[in-house]
Residue frames as a rotation matrix with the C-alpha (Angstrom) as fourth column:
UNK 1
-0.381 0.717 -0.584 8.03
0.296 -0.504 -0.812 -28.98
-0.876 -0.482 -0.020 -0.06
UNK 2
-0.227 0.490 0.842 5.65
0.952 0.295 0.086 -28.33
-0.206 0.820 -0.533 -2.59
UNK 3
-0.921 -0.367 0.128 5.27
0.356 -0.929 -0.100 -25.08
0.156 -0.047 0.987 -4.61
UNK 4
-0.404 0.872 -0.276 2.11
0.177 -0.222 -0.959 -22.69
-0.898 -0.436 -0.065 -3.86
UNK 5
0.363 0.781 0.508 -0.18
0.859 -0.068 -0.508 -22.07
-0.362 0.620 -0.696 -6.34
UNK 6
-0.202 -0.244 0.948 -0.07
0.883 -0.464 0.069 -18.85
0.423 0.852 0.310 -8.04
UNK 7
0.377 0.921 0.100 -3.06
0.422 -0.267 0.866 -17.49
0.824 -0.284 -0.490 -6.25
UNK 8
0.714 0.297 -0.634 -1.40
0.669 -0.024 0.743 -17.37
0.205 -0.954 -0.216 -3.23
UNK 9
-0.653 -0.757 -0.029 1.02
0.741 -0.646 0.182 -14.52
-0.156 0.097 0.983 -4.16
UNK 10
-0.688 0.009 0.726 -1.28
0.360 -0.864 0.352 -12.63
0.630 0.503 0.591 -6.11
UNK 11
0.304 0.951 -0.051 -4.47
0.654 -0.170 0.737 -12.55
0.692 -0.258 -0.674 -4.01
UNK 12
0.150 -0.409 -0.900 -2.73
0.911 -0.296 0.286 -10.99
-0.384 -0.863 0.329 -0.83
UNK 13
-0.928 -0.371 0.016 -1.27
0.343 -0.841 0.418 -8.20
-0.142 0.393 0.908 -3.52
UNK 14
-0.791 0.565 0.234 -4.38
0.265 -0.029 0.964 -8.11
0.552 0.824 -0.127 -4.77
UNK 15
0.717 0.552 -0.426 -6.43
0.627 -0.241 0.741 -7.22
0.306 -0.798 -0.519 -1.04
UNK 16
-0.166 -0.888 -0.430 -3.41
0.865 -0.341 0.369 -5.12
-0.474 -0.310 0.824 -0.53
UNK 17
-0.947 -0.110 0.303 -3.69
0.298 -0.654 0.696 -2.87
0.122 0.749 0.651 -3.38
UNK 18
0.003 0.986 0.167 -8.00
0.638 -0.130 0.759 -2.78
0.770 0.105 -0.630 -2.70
UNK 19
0.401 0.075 -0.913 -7.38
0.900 -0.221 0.377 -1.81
-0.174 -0.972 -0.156 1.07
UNK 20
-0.421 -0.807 0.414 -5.01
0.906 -0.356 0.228 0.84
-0.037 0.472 0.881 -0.32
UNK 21
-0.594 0.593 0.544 -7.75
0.454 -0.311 0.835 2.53
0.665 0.742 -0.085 -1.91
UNK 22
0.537 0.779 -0.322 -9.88
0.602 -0.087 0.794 2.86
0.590 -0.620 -0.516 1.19
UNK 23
0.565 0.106 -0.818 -7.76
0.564 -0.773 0.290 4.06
-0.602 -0.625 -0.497 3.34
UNK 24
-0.830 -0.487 0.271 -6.19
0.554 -0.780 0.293 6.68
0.069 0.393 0.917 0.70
UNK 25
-0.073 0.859 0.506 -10.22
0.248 -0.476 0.844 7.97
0.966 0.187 -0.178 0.39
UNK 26
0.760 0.650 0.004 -10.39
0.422 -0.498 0.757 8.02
0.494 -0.574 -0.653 4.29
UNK 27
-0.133 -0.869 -0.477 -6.76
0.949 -0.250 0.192 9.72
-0.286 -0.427 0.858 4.88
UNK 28
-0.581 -0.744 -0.330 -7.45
0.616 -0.667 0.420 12.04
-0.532 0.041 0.846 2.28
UNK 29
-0.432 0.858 0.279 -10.92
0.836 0.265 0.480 12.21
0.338 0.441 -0.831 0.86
UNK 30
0.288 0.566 -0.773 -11.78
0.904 -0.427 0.025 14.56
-0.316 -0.706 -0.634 3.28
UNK 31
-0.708 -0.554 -0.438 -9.41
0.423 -0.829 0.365 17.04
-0.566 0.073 0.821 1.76
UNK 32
-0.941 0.164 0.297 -11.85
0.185 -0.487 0.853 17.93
0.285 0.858 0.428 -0.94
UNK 33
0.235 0.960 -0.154 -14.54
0.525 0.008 0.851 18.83
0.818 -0.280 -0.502 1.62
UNK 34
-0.511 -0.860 0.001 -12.87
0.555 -0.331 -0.763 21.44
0.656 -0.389 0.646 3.89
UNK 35
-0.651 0.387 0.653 -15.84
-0.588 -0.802 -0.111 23.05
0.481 -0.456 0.749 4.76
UNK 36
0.336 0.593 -0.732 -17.62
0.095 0.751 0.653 19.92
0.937 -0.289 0.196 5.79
UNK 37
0.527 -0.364 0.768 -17.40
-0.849 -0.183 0.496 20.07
-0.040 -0.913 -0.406 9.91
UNK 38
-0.515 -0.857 0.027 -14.06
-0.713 0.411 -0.567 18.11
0.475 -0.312 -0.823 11.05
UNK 39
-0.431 0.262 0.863 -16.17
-0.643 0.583 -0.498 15.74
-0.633 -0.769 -0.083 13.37
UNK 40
0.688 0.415 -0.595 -18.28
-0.651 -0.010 -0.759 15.12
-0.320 0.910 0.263 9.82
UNK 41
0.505 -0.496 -0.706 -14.87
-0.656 0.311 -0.688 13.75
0.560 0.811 -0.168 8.15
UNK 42
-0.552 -0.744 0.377 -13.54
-0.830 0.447 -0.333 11.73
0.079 -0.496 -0.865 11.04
UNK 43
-0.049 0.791 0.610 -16.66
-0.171 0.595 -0.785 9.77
-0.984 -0.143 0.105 11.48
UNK 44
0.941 0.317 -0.120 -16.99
-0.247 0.398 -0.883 8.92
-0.232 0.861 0.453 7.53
UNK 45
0.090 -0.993 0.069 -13.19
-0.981 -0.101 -0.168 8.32
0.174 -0.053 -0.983 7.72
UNK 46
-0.497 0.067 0.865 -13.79
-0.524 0.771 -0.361 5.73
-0.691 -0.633 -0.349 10.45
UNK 47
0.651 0.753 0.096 -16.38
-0.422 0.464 -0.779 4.40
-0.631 0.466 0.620 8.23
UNK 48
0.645 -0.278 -0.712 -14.13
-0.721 -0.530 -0.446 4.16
-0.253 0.801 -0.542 5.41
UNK 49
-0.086 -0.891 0.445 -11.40
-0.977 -0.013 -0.214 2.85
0.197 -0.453 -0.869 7.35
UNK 50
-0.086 -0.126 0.988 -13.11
-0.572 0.818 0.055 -0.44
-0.816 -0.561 -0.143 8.17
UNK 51
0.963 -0.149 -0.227 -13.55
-0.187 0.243 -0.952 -1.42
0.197 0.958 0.206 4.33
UNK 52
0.527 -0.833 -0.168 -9.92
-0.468 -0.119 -0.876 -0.98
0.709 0.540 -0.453 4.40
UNK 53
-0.503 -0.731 0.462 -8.92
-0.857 0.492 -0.156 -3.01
-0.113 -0.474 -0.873 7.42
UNK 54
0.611 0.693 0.383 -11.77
-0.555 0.720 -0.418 -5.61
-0.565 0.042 0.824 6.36
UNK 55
0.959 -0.283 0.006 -9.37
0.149 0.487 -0.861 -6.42
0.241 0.826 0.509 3.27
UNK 56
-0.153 -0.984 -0.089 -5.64
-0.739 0.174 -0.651 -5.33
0.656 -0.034 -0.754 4.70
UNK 57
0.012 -0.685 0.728 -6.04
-0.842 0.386 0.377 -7.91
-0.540 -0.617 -0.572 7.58
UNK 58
0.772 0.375 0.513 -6.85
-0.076 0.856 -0.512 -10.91
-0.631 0.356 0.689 5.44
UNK 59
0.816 -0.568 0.107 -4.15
-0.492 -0.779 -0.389 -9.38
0.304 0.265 -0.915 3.29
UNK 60
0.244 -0.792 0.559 -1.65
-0.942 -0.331 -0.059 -10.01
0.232 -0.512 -0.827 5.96
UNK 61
0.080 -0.010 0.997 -2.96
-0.624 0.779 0.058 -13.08
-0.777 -0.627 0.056 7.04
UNK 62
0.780 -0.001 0.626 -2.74
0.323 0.858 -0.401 -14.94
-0.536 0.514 0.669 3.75
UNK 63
0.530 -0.823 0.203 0.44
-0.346 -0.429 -0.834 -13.11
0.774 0.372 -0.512 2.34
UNK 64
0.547 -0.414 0.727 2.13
-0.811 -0.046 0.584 -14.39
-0.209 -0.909 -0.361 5.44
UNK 65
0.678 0.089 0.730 2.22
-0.108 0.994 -0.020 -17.62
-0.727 -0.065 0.684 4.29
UNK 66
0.497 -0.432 0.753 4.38
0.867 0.277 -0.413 -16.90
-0.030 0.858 0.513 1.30
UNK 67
0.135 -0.875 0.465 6.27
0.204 -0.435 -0.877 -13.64
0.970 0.213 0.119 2.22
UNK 68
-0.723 -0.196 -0.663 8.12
0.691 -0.232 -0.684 -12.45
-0.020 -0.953 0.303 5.27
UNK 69
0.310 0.733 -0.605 6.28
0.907 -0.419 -0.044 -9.95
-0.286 -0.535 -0.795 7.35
UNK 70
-0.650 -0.535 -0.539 9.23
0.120 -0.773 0.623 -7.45
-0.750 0.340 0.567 5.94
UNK 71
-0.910 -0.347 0.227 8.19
0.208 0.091 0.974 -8.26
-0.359 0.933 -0.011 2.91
UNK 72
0.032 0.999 0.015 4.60
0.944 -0.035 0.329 -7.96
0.329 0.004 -0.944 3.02
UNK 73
0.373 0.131 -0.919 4.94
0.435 -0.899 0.049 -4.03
-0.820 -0.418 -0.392 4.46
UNK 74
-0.556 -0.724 -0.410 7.18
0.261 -0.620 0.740 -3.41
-0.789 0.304 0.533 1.61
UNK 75
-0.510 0.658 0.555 4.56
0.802 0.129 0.583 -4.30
0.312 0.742 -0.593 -0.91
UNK 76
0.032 0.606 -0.795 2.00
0.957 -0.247 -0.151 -2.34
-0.288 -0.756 -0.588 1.15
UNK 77
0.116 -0.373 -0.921 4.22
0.003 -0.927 0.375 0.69
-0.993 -0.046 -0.106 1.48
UNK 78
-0.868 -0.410 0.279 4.77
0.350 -0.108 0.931 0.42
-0.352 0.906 0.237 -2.62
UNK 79
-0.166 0.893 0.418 1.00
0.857 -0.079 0.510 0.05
0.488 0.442 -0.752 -3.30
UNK 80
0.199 0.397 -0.896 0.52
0.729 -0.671 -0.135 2.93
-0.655 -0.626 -0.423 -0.70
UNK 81
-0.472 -0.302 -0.828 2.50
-0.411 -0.756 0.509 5.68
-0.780 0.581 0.233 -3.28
UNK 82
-0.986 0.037 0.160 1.46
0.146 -0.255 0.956 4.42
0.077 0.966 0.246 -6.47
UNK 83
0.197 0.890 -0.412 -2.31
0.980 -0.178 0.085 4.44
0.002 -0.420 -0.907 -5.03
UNK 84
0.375 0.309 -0.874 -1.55
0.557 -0.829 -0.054 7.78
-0.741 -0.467 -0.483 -3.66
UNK 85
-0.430 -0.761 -0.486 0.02
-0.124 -0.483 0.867 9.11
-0.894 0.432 0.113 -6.22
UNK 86
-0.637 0.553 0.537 -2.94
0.448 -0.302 0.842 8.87
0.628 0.777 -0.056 -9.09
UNK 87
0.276 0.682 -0.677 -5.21
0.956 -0.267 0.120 9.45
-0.099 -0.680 -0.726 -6.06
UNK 88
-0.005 -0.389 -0.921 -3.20
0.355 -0.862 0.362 12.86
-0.935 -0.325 0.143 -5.81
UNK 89
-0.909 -0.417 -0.026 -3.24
0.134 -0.350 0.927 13.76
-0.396 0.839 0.373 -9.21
UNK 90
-0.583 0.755 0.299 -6.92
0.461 0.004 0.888 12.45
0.669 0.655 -0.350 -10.42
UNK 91
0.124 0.593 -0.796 -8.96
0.989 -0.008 0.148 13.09
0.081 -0.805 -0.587 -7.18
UNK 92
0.327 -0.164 -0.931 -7.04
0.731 -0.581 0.359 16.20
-0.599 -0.797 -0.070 -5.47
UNK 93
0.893 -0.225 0.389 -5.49
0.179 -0.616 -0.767 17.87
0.412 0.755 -0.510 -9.09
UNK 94
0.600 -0.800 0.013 -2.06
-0.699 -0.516 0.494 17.93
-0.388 -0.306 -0.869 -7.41
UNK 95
0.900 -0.203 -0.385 -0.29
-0.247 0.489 -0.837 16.04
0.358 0.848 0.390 -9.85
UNK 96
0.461 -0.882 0.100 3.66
0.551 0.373 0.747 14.85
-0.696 -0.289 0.658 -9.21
UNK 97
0.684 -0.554 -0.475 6.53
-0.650 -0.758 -0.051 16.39
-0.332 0.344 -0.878 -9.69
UNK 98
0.211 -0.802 -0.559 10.12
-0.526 0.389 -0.756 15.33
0.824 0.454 -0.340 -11.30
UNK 99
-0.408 -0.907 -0.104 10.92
-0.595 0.351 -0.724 14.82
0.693 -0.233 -0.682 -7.66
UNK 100
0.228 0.484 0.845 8.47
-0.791 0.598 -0.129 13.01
-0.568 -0.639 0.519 -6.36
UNK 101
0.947 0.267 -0.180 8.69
-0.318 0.867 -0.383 10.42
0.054 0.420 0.906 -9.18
UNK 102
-0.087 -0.996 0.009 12.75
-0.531 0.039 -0.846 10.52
0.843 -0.078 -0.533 -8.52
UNK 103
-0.247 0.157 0.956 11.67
-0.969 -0.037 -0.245 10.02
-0.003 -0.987 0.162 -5.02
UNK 104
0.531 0.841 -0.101 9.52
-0.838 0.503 -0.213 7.07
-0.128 0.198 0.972 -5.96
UNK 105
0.593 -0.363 -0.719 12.23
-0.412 0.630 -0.658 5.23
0.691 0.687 0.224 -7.95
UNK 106
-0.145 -0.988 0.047 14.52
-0.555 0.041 -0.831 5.33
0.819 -0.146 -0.554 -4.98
UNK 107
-0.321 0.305 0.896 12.17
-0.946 -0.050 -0.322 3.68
-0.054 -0.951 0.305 -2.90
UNK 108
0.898 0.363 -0.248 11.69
-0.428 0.596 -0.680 1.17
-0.099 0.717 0.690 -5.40
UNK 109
-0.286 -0.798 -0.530 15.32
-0.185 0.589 -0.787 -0.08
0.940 -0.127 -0.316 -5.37
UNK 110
-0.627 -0.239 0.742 15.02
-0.776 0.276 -0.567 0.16
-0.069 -0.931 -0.359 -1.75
UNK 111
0.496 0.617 0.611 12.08
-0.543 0.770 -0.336 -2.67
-0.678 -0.165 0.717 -1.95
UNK 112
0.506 -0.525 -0.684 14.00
-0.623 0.326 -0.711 -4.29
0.596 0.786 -0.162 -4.68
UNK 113
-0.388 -0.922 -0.014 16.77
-0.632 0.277 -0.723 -4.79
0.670 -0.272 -0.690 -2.19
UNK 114
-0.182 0.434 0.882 14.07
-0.875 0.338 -0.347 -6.17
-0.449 -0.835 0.318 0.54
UNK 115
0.783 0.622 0.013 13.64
-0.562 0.716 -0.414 -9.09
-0.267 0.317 0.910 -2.12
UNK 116
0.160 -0.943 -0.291 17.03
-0.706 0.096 -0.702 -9.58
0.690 0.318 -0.650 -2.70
UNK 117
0.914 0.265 0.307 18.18
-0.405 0.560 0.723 -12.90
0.020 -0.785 0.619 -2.04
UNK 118
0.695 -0.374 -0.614 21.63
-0.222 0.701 -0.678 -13.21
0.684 0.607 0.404 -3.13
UNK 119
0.254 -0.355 -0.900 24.68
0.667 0.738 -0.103 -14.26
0.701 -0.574 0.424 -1.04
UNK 120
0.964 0.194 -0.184 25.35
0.240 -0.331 0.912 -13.09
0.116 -0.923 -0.366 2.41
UNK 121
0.481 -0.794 0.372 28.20
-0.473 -0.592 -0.653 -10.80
0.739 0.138 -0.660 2.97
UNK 122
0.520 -0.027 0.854 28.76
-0.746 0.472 0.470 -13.00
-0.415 -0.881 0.226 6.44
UNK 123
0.760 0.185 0.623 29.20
-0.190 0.980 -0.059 -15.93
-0.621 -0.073 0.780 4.16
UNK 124
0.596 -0.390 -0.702 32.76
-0.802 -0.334 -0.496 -17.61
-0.041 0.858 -0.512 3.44
């Protein structure tokens, strides 16, 4: 079987990490507009929201092809914190603590371990 291109790793990350963006602006965008009426921020949410499912499903659907479906959430769920996590700092001024970025790291082995391919404890 022939290998894939490059492309077809990075793009997927790469509509992953965009989609990110959107919906962090239409999860949390709204925070910095409290006084705006609640019906107001759900309805530019929604807006938001399809930007961000315009580029995660394509995302999904060409990342399939080259990682597992595990594997493709874990990415996701990585880009989701480090997205949120300037988003929270530059946007909102609520910067990270020690333990969030502790927090971070341990979630980061944990996806580590989702790529881990080495030998199967089953196998002898």
């Amino acid at each position: 079987m022939p290998a894939l291109p490059l492309h077809s790793y990075i793009v997927p990350v790469l509509l992953l990490l965009a989609s990110n963006v959107f919906m962090t602006f239409a999860w949390y965008g709204h925070l910095k507009y409290k006084s705006a009426p609640l019906f107001m921020a759900v309805v530019v949410s929604w807006g938001i929201a399809f930007f961000e499912y315009s580029l995660m499903v394509p995302a999904n659907r060409m990342g399939s092809a080259v990682y597992s479906v595990v594997q493709l959430k874990t990415i996701q769920e990585i880009i989701t914190l480090v997205v949120f996590a300037g988003f929270s700092a530059w946007y909102l001024g609520q910067p990270l603590k020690w333990n969030h970025y502790a927090a971070f790291a341990l979630i980061v082995g944990a996806a580590f371990l989702m790529f881990y391919e080495g030998p199967s404890p089953m196998a002898r």
